[in-house]
mmCIF file of the N, C-alpha and C atoms, coordinates in Angstrom:
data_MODEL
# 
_entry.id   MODEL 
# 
loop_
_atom_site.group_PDB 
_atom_site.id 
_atom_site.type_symbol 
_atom_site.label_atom_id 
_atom_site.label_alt_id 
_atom_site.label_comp_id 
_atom_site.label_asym_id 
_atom_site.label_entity_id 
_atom_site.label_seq_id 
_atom_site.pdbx_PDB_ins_code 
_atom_site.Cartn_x 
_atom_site.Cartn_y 
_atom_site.Cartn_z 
_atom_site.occupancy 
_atom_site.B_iso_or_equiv 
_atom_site.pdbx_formal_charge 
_atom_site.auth_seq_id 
_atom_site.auth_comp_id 
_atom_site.auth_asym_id 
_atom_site.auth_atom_id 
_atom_site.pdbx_PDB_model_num 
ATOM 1   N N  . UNK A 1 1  ? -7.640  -14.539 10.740 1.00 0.00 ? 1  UNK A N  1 
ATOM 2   C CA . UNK A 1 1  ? -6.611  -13.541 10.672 1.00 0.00 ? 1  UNK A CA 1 
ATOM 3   C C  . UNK A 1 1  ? -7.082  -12.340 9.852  1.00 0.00 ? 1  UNK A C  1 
ATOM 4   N N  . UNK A 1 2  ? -7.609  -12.727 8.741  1.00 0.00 ? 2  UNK A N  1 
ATOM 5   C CA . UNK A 1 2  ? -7.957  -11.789 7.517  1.00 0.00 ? 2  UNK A CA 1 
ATOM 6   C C  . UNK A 1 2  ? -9.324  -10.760 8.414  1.00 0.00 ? 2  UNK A C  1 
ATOM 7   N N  . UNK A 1 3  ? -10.248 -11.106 9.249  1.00 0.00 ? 3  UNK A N  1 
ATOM 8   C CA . UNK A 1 3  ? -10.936 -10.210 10.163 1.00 0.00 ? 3  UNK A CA 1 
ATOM 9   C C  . UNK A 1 3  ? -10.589 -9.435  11.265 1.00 0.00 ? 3  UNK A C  1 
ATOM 10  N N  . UNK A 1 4  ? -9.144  -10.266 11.674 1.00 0.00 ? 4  UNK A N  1 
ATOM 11  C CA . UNK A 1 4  ? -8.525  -9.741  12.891 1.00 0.00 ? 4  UNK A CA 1 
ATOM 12  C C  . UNK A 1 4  ? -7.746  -7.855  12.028 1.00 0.00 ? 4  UNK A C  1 
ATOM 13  N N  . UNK A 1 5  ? -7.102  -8.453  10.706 1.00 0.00 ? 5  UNK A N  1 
ATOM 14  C CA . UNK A 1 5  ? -6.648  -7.281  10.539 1.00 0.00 ? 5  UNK A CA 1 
ATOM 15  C C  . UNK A 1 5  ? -7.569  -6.293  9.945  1.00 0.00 ? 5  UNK A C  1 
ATOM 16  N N  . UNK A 1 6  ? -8.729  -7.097  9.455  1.00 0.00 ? 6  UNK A N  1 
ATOM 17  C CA . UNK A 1 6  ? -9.502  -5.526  8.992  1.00 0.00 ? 6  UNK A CA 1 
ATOM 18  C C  . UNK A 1 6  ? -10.440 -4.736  10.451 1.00 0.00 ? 6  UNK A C  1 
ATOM 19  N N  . UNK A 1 7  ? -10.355 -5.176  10.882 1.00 0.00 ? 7  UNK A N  1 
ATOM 20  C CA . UNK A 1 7  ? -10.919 -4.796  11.794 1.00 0.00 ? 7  UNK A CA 1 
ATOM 21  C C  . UNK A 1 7  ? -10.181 -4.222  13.058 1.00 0.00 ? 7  UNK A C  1 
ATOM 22  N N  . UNK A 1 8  ? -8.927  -4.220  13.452 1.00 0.00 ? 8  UNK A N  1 
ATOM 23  C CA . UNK A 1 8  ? -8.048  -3.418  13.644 1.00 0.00 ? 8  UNK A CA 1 
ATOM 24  C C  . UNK A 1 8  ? -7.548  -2.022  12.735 1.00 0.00 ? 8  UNK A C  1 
ATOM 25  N N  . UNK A 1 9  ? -8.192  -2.064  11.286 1.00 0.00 ? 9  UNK A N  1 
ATOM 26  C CA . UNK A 1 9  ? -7.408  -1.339  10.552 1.00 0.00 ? 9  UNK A CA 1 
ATOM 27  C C  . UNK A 1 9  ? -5.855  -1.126  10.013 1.00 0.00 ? 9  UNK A C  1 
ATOM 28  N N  . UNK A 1 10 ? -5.908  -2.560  9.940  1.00 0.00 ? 10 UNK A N  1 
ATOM 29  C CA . UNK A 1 10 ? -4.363  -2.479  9.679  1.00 0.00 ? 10 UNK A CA 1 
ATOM 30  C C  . UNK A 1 10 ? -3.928  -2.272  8.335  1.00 0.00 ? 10 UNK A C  1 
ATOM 31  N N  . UNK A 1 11 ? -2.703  -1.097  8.247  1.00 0.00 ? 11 UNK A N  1 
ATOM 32  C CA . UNK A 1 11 ? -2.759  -0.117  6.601  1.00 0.00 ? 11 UNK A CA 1 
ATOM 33  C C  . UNK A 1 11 ? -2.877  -1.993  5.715  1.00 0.00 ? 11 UNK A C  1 
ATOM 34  N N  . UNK A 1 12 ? -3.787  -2.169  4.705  1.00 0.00 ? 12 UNK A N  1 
ATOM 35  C CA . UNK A 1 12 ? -3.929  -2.809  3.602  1.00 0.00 ? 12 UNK A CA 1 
ATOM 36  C C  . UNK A 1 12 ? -2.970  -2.653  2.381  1.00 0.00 ? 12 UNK A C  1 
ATOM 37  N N  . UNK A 1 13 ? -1.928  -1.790  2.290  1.00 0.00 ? 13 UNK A N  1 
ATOM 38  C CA . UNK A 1 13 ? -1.042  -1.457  0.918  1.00 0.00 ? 13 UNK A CA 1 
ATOM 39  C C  . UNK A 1 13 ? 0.368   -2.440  0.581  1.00 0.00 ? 13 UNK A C  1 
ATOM 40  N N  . UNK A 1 14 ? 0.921   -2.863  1.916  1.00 0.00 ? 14 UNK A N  1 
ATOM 41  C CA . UNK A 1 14 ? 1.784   -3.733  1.935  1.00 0.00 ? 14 UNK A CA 1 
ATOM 42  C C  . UNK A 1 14 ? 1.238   -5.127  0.886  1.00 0.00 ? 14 UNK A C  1 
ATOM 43  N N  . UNK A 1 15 ? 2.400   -5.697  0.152  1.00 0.00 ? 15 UNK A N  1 
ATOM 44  C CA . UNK A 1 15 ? 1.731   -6.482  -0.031 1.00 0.00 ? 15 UNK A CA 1 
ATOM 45  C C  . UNK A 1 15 ? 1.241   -8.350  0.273  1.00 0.00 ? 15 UNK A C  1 
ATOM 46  N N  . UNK A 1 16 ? 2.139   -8.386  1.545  1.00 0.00 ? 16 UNK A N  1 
ATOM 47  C CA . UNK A 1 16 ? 1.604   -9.368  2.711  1.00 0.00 ? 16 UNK A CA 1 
ATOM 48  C C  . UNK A 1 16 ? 0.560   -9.568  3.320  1.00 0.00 ? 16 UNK A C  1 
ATOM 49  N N  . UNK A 1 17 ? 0.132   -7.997  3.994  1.00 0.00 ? 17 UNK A N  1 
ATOM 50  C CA . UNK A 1 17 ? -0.998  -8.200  4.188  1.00 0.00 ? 17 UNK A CA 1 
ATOM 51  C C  . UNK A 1 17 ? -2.137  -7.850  3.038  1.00 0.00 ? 17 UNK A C  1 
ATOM 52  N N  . UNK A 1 18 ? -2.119  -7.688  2.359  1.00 0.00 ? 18 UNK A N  1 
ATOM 53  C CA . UNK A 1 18 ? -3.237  -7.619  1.423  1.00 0.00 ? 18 UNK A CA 1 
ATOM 54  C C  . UNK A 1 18 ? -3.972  -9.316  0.875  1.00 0.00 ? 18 UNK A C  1 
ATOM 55  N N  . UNK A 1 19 ? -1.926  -10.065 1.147  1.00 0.00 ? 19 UNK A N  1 
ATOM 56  C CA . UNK A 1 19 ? -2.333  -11.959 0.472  1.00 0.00 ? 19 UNK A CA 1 
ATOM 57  C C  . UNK A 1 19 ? -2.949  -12.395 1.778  1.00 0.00 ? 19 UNK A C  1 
ATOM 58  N N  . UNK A 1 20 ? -2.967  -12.211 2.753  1.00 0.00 ? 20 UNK A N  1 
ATOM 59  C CA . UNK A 1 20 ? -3.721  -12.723 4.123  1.00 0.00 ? 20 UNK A CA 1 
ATOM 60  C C  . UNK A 1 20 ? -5.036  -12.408 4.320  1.00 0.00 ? 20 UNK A C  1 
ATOM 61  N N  . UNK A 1 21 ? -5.461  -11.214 3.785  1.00 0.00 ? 21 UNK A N  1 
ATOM 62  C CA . UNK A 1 21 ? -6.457  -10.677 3.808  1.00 0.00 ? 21 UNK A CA 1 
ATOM 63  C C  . UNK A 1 21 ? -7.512  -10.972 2.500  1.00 0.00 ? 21 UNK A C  1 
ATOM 64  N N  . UNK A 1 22 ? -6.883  -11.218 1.833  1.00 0.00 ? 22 UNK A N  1 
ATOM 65  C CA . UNK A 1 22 ? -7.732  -12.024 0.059  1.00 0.00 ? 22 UNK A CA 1 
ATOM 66  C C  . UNK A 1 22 ? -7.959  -13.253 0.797  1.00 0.00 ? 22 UNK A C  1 
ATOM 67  N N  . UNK A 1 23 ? -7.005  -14.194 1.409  1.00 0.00 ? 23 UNK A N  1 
ATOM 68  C CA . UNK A 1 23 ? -6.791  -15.532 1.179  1.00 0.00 ? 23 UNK A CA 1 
ATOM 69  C C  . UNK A 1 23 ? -7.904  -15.743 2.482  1.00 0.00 ? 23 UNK A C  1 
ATOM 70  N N  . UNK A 1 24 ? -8.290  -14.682 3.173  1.00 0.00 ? 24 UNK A N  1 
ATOM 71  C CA . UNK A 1 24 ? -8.870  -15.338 4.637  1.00 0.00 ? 24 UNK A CA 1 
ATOM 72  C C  . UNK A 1 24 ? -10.067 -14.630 4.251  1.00 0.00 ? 24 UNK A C  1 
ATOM 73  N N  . UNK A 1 25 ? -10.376 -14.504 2.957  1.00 0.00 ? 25 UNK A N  1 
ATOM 74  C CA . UNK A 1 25 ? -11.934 -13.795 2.900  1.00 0.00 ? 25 UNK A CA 1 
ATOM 75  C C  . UNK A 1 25 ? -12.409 -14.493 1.747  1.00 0.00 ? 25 UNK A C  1 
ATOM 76  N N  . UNK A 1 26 ? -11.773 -15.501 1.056  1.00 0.00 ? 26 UNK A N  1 
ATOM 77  C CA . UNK A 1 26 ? -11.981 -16.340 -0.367 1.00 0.00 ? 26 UNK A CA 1 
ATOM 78  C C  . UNK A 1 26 ? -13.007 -17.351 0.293  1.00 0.00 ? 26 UNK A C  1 
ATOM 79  N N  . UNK A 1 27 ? -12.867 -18.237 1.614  1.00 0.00 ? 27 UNK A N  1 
ATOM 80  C CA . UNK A 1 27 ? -13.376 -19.157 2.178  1.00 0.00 ? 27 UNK A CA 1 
ATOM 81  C C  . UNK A 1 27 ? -13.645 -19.159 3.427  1.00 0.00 ? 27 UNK A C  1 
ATOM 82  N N  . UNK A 1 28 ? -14.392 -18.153 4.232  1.00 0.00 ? 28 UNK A N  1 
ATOM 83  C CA . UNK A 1 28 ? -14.736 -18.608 5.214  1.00 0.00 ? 28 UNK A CA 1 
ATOM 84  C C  . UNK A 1 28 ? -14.849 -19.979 6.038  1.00 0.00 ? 28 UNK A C  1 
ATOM 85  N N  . UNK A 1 29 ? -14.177 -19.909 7.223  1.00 0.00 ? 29 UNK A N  1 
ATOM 86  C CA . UNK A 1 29 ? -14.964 -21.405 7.791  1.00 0.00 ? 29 UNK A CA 1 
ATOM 87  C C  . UNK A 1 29 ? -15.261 -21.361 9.100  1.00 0.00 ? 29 UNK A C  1 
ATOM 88  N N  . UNK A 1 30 ? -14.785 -20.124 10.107 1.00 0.00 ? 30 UNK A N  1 
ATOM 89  C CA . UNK A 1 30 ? -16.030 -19.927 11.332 1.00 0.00 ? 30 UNK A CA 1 
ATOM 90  C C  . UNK A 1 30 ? -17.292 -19.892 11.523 1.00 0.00 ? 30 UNK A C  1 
ATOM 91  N N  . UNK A 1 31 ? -17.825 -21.178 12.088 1.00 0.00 ? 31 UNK A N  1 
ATOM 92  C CA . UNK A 1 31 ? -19.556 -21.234 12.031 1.00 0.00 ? 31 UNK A CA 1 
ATOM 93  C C  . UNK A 1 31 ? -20.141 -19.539 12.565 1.00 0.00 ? 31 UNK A C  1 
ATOM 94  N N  . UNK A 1 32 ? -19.599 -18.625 12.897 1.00 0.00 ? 32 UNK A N  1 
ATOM 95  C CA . UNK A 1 32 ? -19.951 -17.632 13.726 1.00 0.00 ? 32 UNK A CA 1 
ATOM 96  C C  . UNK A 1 32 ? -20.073 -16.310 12.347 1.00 0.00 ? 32 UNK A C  1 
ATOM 97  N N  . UNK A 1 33 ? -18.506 -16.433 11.772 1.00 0.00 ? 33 UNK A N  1 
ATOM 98  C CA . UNK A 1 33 ? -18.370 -15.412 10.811 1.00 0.00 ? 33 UNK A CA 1 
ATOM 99  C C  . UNK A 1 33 ? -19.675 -15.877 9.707  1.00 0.00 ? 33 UNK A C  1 
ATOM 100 N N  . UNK A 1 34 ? -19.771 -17.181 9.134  1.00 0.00 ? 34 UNK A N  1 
ATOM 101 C CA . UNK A 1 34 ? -20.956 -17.518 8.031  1.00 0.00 ? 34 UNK A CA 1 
ATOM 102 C C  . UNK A 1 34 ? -22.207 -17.099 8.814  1.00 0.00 ? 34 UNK A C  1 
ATOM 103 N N  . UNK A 1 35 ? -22.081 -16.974 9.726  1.00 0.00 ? 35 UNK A N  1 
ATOM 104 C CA . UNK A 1 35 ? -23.776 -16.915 10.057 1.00 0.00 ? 35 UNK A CA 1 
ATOM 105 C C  . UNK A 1 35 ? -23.650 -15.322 10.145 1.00 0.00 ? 35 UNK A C  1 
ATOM 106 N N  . UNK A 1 36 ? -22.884 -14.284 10.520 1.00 0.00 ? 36 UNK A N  1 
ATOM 107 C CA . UNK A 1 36 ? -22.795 -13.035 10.345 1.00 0.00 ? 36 UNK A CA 1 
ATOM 108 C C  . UNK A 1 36 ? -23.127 -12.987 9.008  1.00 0.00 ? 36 UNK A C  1 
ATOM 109 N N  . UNK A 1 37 ? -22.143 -13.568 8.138  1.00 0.00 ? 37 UNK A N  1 
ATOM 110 C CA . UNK A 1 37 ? -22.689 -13.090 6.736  1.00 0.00 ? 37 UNK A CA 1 
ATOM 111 C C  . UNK A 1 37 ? -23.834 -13.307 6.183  1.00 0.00 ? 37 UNK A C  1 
ATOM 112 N N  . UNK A 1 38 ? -24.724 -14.444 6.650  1.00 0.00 ? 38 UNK A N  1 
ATOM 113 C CA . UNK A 1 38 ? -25.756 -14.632 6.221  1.00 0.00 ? 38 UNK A CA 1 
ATOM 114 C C  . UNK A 1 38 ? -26.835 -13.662 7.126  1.00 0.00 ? 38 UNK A C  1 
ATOM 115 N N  . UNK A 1 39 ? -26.676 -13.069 8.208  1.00 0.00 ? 39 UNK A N  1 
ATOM 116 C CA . UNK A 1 39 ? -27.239 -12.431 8.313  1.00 0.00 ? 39 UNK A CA 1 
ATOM 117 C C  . UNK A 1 39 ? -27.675 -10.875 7.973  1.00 0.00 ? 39 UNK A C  1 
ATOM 118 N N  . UNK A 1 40 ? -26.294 -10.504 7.099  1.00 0.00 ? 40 UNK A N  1 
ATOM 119 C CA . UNK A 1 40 ? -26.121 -9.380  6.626  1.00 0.00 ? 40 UNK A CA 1 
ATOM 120 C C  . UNK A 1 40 ? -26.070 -9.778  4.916  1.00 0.00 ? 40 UNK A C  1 
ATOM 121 N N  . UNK A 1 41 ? -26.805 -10.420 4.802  1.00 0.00 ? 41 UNK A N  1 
ATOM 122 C CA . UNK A 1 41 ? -26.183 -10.844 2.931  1.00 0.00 ? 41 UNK A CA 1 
ATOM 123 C C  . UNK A 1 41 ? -27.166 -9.855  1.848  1.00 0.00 ? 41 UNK A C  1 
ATOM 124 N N  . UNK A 1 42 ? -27.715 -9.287  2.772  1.00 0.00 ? 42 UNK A N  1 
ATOM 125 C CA . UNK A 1 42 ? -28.416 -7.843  1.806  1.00 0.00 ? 42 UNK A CA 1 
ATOM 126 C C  . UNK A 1 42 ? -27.380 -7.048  2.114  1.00 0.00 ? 42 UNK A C  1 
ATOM 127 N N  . UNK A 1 43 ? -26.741 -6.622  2.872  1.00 0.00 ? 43 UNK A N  1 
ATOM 128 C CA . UNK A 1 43 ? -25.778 -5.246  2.160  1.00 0.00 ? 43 UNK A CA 1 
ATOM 129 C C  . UNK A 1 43 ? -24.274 -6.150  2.101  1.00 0.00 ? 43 UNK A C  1 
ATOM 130 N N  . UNK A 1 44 ? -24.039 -7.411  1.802  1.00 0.00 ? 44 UNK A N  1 
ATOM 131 C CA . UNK A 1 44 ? -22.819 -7.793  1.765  1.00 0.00 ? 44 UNK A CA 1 
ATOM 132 C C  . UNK A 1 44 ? -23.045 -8.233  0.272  1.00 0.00 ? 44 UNK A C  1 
ATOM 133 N N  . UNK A 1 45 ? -23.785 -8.448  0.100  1.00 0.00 ? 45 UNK A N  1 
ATOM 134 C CA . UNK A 1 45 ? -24.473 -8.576  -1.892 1.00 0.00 ? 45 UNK A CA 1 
ATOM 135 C C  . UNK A 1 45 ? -23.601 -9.940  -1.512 1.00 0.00 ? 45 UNK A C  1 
ATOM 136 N N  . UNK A 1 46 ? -23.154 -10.478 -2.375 1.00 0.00 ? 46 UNK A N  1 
ATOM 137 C CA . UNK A 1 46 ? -22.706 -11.697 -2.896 1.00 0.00 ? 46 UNK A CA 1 
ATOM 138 C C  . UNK A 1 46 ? -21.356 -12.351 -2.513 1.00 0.00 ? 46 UNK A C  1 
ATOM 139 N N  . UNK A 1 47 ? -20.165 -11.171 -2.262 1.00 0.00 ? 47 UNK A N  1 
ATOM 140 C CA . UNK A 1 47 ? -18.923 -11.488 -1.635 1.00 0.00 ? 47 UNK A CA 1 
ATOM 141 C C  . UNK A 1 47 ? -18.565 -11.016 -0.160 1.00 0.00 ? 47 UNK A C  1 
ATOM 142 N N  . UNK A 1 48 ? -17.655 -11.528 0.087  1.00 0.00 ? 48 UNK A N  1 
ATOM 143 C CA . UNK A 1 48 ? -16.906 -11.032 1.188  1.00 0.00 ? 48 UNK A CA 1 
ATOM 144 C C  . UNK A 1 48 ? -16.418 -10.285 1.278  1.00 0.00 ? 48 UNK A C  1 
ATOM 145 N N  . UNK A 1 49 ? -15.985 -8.783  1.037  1.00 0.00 ? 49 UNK A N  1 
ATOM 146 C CA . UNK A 1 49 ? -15.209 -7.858  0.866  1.00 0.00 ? 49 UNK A CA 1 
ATOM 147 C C  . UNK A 1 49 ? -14.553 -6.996  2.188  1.00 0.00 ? 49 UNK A C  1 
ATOM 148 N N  . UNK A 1 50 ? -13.298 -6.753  2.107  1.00 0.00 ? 50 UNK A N  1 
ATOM 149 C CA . UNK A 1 50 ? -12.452 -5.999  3.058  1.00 0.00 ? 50 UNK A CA 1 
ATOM 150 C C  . UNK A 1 50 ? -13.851 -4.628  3.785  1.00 0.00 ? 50 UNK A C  1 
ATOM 151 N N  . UNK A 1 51 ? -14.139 -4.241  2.843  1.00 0.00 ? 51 UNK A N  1 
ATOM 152 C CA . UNK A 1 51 ? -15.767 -3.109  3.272  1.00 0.00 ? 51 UNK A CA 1 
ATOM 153 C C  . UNK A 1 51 ? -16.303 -3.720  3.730  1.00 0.00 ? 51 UNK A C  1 
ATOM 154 N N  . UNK A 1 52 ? -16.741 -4.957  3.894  1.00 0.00 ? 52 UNK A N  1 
ATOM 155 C CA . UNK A 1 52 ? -17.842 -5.484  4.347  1.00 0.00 ? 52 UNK A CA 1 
ATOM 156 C C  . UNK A 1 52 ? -17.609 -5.505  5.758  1.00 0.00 ? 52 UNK A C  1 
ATOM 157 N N  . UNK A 1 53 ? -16.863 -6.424  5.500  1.00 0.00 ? 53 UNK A N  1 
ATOM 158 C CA . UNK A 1 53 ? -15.896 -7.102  6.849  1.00 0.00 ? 53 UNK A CA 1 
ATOM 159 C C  . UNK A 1 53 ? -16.033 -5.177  7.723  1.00 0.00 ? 53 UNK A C  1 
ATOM 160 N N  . UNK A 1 54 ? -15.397 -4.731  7.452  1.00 0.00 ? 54 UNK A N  1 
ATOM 161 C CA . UNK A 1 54 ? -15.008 -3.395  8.453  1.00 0.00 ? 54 UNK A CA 1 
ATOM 162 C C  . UNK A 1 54 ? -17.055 -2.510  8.847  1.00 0.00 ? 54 UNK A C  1 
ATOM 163 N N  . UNK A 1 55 ? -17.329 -3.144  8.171  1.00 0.00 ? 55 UNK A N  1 
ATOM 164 C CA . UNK A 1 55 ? -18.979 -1.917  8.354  1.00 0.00 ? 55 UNK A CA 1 
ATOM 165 C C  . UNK A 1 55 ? -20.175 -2.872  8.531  1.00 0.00 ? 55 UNK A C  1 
ATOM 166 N N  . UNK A 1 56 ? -20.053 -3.944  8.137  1.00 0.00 ? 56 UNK A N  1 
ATOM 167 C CA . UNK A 1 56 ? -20.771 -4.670  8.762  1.00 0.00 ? 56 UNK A CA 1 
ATOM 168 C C  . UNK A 1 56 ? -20.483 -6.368  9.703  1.00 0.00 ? 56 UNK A C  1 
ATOM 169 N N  . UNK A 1 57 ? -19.298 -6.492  9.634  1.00 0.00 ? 57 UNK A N  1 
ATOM 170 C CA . UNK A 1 57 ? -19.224 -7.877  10.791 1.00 0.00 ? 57 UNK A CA 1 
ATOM 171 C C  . UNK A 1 57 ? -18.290 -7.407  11.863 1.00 0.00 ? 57 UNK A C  1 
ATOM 172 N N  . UNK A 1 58 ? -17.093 -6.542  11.326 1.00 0.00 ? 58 UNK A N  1 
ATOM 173 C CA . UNK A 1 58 ? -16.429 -6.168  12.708 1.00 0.00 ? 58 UNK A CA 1 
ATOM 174 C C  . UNK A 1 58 ? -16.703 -5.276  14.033 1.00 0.00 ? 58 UNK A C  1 
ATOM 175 N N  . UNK A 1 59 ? -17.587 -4.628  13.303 1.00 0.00 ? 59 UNK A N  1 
ATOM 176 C CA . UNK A 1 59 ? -18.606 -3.430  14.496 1.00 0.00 ? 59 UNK A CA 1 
ATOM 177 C C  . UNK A 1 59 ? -19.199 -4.521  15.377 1.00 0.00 ? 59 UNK A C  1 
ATOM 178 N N  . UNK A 1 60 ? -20.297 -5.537  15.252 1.00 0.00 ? 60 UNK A N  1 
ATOM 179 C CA . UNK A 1 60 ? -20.712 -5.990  16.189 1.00 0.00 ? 60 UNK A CA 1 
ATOM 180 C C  . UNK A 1 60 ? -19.673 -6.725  16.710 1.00 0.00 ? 60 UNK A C  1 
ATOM 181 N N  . UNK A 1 61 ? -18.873 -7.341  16.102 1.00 0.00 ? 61 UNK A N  1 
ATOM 182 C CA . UNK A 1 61 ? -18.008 -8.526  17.167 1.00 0.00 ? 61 UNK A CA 1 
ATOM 183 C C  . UNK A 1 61 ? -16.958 -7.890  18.011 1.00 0.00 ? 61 UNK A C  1 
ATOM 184 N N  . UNK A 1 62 ? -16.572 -6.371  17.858 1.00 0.00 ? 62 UNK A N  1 
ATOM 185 C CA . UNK A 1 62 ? -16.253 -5.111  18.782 1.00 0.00 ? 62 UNK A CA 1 
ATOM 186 C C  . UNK A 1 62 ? -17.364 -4.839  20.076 1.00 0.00 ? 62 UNK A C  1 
ATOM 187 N N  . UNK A 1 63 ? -18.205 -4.535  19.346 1.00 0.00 ? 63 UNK A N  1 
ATOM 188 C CA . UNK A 1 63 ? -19.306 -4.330  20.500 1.00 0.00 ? 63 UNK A CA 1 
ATOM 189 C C  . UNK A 1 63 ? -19.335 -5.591  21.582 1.00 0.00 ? 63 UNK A C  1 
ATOM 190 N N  . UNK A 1 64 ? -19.457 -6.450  21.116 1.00 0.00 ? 64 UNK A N  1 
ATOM 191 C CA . UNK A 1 64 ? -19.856 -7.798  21.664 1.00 0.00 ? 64 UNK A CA 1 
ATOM 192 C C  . UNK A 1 64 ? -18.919 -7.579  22.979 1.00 0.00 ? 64 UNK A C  1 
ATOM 193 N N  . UNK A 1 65 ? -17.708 -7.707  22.236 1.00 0.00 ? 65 UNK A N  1 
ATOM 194 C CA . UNK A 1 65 ? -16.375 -7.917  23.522 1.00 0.00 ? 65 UNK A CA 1 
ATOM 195 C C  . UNK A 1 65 ? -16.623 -6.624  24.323 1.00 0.00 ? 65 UNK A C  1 
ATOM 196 N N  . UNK A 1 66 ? -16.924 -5.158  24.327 1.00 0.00 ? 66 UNK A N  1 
ATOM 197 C CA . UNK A 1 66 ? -16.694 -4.548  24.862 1.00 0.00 ? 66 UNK A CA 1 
ATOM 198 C C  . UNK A 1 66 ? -17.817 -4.403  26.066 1.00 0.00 ? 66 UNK A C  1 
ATOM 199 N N  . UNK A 1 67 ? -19.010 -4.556  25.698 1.00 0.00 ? 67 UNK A N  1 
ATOM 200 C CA . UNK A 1 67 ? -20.223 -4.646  26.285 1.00 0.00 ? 67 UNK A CA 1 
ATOM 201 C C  . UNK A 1 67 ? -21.019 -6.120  26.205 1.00 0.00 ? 67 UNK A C  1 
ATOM 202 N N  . UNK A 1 68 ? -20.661 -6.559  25.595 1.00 0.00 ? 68 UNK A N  1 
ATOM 203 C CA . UNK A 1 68 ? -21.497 -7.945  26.050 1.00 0.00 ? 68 UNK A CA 1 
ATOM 204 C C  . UNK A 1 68 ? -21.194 -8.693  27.348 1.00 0.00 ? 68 UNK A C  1 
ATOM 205 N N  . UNK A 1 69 ? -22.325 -9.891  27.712 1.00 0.00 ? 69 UNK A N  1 
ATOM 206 C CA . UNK A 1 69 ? -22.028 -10.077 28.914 1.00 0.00 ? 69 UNK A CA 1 
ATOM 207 C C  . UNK A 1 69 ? -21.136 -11.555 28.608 1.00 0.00 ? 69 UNK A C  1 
ATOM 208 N N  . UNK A 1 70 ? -20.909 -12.311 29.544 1.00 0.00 ? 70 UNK A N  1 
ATOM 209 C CA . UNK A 1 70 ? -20.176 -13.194 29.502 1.00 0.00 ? 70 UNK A CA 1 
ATOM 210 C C  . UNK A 1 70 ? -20.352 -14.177 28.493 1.00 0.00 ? 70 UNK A C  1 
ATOM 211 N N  . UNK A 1 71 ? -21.749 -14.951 28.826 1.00 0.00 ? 71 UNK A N  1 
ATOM 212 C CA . UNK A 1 71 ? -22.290 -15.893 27.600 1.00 0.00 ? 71 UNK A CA 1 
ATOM 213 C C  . UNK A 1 71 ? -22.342 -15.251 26.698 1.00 0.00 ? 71 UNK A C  1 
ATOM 214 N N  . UNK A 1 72 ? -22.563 -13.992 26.349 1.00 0.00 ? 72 UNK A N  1 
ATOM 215 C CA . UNK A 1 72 ? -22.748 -13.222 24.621 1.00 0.00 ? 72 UNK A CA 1 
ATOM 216 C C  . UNK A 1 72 ? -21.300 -13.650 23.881 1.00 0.00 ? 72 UNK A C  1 
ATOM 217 N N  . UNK A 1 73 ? -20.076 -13.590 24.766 1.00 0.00 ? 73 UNK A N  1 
ATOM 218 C CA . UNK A 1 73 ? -19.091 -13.273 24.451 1.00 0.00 ? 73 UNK A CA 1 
ATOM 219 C C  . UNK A 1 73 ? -18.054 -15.195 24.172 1.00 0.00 ? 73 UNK A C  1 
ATOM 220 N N  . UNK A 1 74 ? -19.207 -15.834 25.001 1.00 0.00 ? 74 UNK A N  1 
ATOM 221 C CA . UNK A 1 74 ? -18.426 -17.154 24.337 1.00 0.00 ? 74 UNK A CA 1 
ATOM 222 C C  . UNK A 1 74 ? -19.135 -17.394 23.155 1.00 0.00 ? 74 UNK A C  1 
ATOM 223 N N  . UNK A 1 75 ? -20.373 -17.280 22.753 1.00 0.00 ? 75 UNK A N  1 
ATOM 224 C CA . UNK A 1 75 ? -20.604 -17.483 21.429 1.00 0.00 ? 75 UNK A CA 1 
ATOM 225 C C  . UNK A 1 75 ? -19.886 -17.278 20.568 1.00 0.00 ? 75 UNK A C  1 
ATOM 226 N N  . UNK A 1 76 ? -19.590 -15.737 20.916 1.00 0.00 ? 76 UNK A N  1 
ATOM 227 C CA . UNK A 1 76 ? -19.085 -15.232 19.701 1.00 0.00 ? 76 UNK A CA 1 
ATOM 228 C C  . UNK A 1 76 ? -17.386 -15.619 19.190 1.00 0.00 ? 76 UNK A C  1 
ATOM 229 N N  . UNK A 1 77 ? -16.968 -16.471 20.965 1.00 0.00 ? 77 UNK A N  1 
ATOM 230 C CA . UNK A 1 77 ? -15.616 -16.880 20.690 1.00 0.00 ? 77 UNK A CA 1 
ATOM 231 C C  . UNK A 1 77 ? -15.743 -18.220 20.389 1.00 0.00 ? 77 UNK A C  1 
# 
């Protein structure tokens, strides 16, 4: 959930979504999202952060769906 909304851009100031968005970035557990992060863990430094998430994991998994081909796109689901 916490990737679905940063990556939509959904305003962060409320403060509902801000507890969905802490609480779904404290612990990852999609084998897909950990391996994004580990593949980006030089510019994600050490945490998970709402920045991160938006500049480096949600751009490709955008791309993916929009242009990837079929099998690209079950991986990633």
């Amino acid at each position: 959930m916490a990737l679905g909304l940063i990556g939509d851009m959904v305003d962060s100031r409320p403060y509902e979504t801000r507890y969905f968005i802490n609480q779904g970035l404290k612990n990852p557990q999609n084998p897909y999202i950990k391996g994004m992060m580990e593949k980006n863990k030089f510019k994600l430094k050490e945490t998970l952060t709402p920045m991160g998430v938006a500049f480096y994991i949600a751009p490709l998994i955008n791309a993916v769906t929009r242009v990837g081909e079929t099998d690209e796109r079950q991986v990633v689901f």
